[in-house]
Structures are given as structure tokens and as C-alpha cells.
N, C-alpha and C positions, 0 to 999 in steps of 0.2 A: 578525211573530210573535216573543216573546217566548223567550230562551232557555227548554230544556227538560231540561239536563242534568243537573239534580239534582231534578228532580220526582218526586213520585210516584204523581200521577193522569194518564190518560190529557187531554191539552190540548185542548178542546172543538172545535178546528178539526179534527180529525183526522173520517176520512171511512172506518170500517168497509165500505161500499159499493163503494170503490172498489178497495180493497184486495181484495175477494172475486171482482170483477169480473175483474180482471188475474189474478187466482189461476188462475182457472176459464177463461181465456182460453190463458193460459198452457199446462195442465194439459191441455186440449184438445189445443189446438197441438201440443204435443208427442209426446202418445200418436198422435195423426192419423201424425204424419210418422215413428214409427218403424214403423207399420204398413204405411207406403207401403215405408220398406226393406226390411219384411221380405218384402213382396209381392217385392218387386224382387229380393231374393235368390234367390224359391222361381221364380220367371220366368227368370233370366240364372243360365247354368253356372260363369261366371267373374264375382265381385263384387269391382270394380275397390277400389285401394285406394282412393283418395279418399273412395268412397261407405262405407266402413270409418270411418276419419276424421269422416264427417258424421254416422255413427249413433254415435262417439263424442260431439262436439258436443252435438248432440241428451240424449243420456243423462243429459250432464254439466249442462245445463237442466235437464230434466226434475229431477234429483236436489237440485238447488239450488231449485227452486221448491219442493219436498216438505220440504224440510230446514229452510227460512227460513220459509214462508209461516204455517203452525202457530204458531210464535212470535206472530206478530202477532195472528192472532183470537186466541189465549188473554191479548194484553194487552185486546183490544178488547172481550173478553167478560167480564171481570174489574173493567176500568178503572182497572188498575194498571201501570202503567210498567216498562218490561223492568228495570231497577234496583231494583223495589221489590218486583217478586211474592216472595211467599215459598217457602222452599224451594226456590229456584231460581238460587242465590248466580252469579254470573258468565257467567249468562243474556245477560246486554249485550254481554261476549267474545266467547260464542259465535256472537250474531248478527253483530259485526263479522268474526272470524273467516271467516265462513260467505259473507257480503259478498264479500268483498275473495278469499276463495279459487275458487268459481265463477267470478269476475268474470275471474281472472288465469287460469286452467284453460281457461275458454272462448277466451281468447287466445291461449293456446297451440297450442289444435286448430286454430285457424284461421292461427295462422303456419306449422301443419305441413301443413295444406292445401294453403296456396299456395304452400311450398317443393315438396310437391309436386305441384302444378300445374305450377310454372314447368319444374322438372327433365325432367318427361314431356315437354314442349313444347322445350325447350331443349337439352338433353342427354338424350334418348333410350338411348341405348347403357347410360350411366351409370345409367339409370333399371332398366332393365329389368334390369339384372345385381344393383344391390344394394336398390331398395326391392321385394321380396316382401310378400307378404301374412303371411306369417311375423315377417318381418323388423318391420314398420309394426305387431305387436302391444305389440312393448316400449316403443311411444309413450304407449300410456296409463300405466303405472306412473309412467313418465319424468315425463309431463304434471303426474299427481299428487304425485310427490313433491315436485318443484322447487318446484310451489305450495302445499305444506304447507309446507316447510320456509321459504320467504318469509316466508308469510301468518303464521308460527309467530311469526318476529323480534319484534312487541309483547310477546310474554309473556316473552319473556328481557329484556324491559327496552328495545328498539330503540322505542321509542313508545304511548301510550297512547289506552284507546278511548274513546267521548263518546257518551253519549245525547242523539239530537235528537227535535224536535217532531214528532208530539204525543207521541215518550215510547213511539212503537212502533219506535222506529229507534234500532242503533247500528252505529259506525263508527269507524275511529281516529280521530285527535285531528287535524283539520287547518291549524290556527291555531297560530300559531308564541305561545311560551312558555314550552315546555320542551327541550330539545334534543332529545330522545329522539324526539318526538313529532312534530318537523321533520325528523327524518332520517330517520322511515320514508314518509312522505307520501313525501317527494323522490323517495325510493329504488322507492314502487312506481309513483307517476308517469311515474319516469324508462323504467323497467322496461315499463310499457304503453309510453308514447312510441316508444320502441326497436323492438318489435313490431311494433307500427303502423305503422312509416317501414318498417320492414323486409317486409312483407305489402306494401304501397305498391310497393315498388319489385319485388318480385317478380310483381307482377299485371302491371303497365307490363311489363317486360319478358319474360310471357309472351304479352301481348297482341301486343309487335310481332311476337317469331317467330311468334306463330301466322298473322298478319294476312302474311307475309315468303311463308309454307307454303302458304296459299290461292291469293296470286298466282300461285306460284311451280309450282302444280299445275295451273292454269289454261293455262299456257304451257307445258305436256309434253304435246302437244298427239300425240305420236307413242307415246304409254303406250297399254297396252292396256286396252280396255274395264273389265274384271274388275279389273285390279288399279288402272285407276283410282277403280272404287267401293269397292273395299276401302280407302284413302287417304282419300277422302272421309268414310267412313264414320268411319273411326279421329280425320280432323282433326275430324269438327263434335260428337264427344266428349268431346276435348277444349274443344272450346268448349264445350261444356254445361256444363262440370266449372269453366269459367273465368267463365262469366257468373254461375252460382249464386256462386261466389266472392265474385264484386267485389261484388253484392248484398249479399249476409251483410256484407262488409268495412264499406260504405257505412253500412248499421244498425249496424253496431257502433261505428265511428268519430263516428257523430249522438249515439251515448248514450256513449259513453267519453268523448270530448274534454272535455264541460263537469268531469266530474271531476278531470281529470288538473289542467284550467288553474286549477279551484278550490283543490286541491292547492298549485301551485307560489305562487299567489296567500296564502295561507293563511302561506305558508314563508317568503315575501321579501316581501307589501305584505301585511300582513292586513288586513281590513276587520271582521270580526269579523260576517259575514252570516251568522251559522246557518242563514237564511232560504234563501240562493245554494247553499249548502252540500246544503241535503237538495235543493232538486230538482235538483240534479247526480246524488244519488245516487238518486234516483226515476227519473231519467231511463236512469242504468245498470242500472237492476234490468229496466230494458223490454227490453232486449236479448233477454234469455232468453223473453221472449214472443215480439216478433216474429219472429227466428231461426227458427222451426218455421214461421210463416204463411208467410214468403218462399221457405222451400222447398216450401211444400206449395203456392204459388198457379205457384212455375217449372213443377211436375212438371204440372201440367193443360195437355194437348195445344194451347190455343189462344195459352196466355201463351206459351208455346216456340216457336211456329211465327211467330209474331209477333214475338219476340225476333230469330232467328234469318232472317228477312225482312231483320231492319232492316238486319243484321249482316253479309246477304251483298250486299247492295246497296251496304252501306259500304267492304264490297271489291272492289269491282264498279271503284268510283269511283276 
């Protein structure tokens, strides 16, 4: 496929169908799973933080699909290219803008996740004395600001955005050429990267305490009845909290990776694949779709009992 960054019809390859598909998938998805928390709130006297956390996540999908998707049927129904519709001067901004800020937002909720997943599991005491419910509200301002203020750096000049094929995408620039346009790639490459390794390492090491805690209640063999279901109860909560996790992590890491390494590729070898390029970024805009399906297929009774089989067998062994 043929560059697309100075076009200004829509590129005949381009597939309105599918785009509406994902939309509507998406859109689905999303509303499904905040209505299971809100179930889940009107159910349970105390709504843990995490599950605070996921209807964040959640939202900040949902908001990103609503925010981007519009853009593209009005090129798709127009047949004009986000650079070219009229009256619409820096429509291409907004859409990379809009990209790259969801994209980094959603990463964030999920490092704050598993920080605290791991803290709950790990250091308890710690947990319980400073992350409130209170406290884990100032996450969202936080989340947002950091990633406007990032996703801001092109417009101050830190790099520049690029319309790709068919003309319904844009994105910064990630083909080395300009400097500017190299140093922001890098920077939010690096910036996912870091997240990612850092989610990584806090799942691993919630997994072993917790898998350390199952044994370790197994062999208190002199604990009383009552409080040892109260223990159990509390550990396989924790696990529930840790297996949605790694899930979400695992979809996020299938659709973030190819961009990040397009990125770095783009900065030190370019190859000049617009082609490599957009389905990297097709591949990251899936996230926010599946995101909502993965938790709405955990929360049905048989995927969980089934998970949770596997899981206490695995510690059995």
C-alpha cells in the first residue's frame, strides 16, 4: 500500500465495515462491563479498590472509542481524508493526539492495578493503612494529567503527526528524519516499555507471595475452622483480582508491543513501512475492545471456576 500522508481521498483499500464492526464491538463491550460493576457495587457493601481501578480502565475505553471512532465514519462517509475535510483544520492532531493519549492512560490504570494487586498481596499492613478508597481517587486526575501533558509534547514541537492509509488514521511521525519526530516516538515507546516491564514484574512477584500464602495456609493445619475460611476467602480474592490482571496485561502487551518495536525500528533502522506501521496501530486500538470482553467472559461463573480449578491444583503440586 502506497503512502497516504498527503492524500486527500479516502484510499480504496480502506474497509468502512470493519471499522464499524470494532466500533460496535467495542461500544458493546464496554457498556456490558460497566454495568456488571455497577451490579457489583449495588451487590457488595465494600467495593474493593481494584475493582475502582477496572471501572476506571473501562471508562477510559469506553471514552476513547467515543472520542476516535466518529472521526473515522465522517472521513468514511465523506471520502475525504482526515487532512483534507474542510473545516476541520488539525483534525489529524486530534486524532493522533486521541491515539497515543487513551493508549498511554489505559497503561497507566493497569500499572496502577497491579501495583496494587502486588502491595495487597505483598505488603498488606502497608496496604491497608495508605491505599483507601479515598485515597486511590486521586489516580484518575493523576492518570490524566501525566498523559495529556506527554501526549501534549508534539504540539510544543517534541515531534510530528503523519496521516496513514486509507487517510482515516493519524499518528506521530515514526520514521526517523526530523529530530523532533524521533524523540517523541523514543520517548513514548520508552515510556510504554517501562510500564510494561514494570506490570511484569509486579504480577511475578504477586504471583509467587500469593502461590508462598496458599501453601503456607494449607500447612496451619491447627487454625480454626472460621478463620481459616475467612483466609481463604480473602486469598482466592486476591487471586481473582490477579488473574483478571495478568489477562488484561497479556491483551495489552499482544497489541502494544508491535507498536512500541515499530517505534524504535522507525528511530534507529527505518524501513519506511507505512504498511508495518498502521497495523501496529490497528493492532493497539484492539485493546480497548477486547479489554471489556476479557472481563466480562472472567466474571461468568464457569470461566472462574474453571480458572480457579486449574489454579488450585497448580498448588496442590
Amino acid at each position: 500500500m502506497a503512502s497516504c500522508e498527503d492524500t486527500t481521498t479516502v484510499h480504496p483499500g480502506g474497509n468502512v465495515v470493519s471499522s464499524i464492526v470494532l466500533f460496535t464491538a467495542g461500544l458493546i463491550g464496554n457498556i456490558i462491563a460497566l454495568a456488571i460493576l455497577y451490579k457489583h457495587k449495588k451487590e457488595t457493601r465494600h467495593v474493593s479498590v481494584f475493582y475502582i481501578l477496572v471501572t476506571g480502565l473501562v471508562v477510559t475505553d469506553l471514552l476513547g472509542k467515543c472520542l476516535i471512532s466518529p472521526v473515522v465514519f465522517v472521513s468514511y462517509a465523506t471520502n475525504i481524508t482526515l487532512i483534507a475535510l474542510p473545516q476541520h483544520n488539525g483534525l489529524c492532531d486530534y486524532f493522533s493526539f486521541s491515539m497515543s493519549f487513551f493508549g498511554l492512560a489505559s497503561m497507566f490504570f493497569l500499572f496502577t492495578m497491579a501495583l496494587e494487586c502486588w502491595l495487597s498481596i505483598s505488603h498488606p499492613f502497608f496496604y491497608e493503612e495508605h491505599f483507601t478508597r479515598r485515597r486511590v481517587v486521586i489516580v484518575f486526575p493523576a492518570v490524566y494529567l501525566c498523559s495529556l501533558v506527554i501526549c501534549s509534547l508534539p504540539f510544543m514541537g517534541l515531534g510530528t503527526t503523519k496521516q496513514y492509509c486509507p487517510g482515516t488514521w493519524c499518528f506521530f511521525n515514526m520514521t526517523r528524519g526530523e529530530t523532533n519526530s524521533v524523540s517523541f516516538s523514543v520517548l513514548y515507546a520508552t515510556l510504554m516499555a517501562i510500564l510494561v516491564g514494570a506490570v511484569l514484574v509486579c504480577n511475578t512477584s504477586a504471583a509467587v507471595n500469593l502461590t508462598k500464602m496458599f501453601k503456607h495456609q494449607r500447612q496451619r493445619s491447627n487454625s480454626s475452622l472460621s478463620g481459616s475460611r475467612v483466609r481463604h476467602f480473602a486469598h482466592y480474592q486476591e487471586l481473582d483480582n490477579l488473574i483478571l490482571l495478568v489477562l488484561m496485561n497479556v491483551i495489552f502487551l499482544i497489541c502494544s508491543l508491535p507498536l512500541t518495536i515499530r517505534a524504535y525500528i522507525g528511530a534507529f533502522a527505518p524501513d519506511n513501512s507505512d504498511e508495518d506501521d498502521l497495523t501496529a496501530l490497528k493492532l493497539a486500538s484492539v485493546n480497548s475492545i477486547v479489554d471489556p470482553w476479557v472481563f466480562i467472559i472472567f466474571r461468568t461463573s464457569f470461566f472462574r471456576k474453571l480458572v480457579f480449578a486449574c489454579c488450585k491444583d497448580s498448588a496442590q503440586s
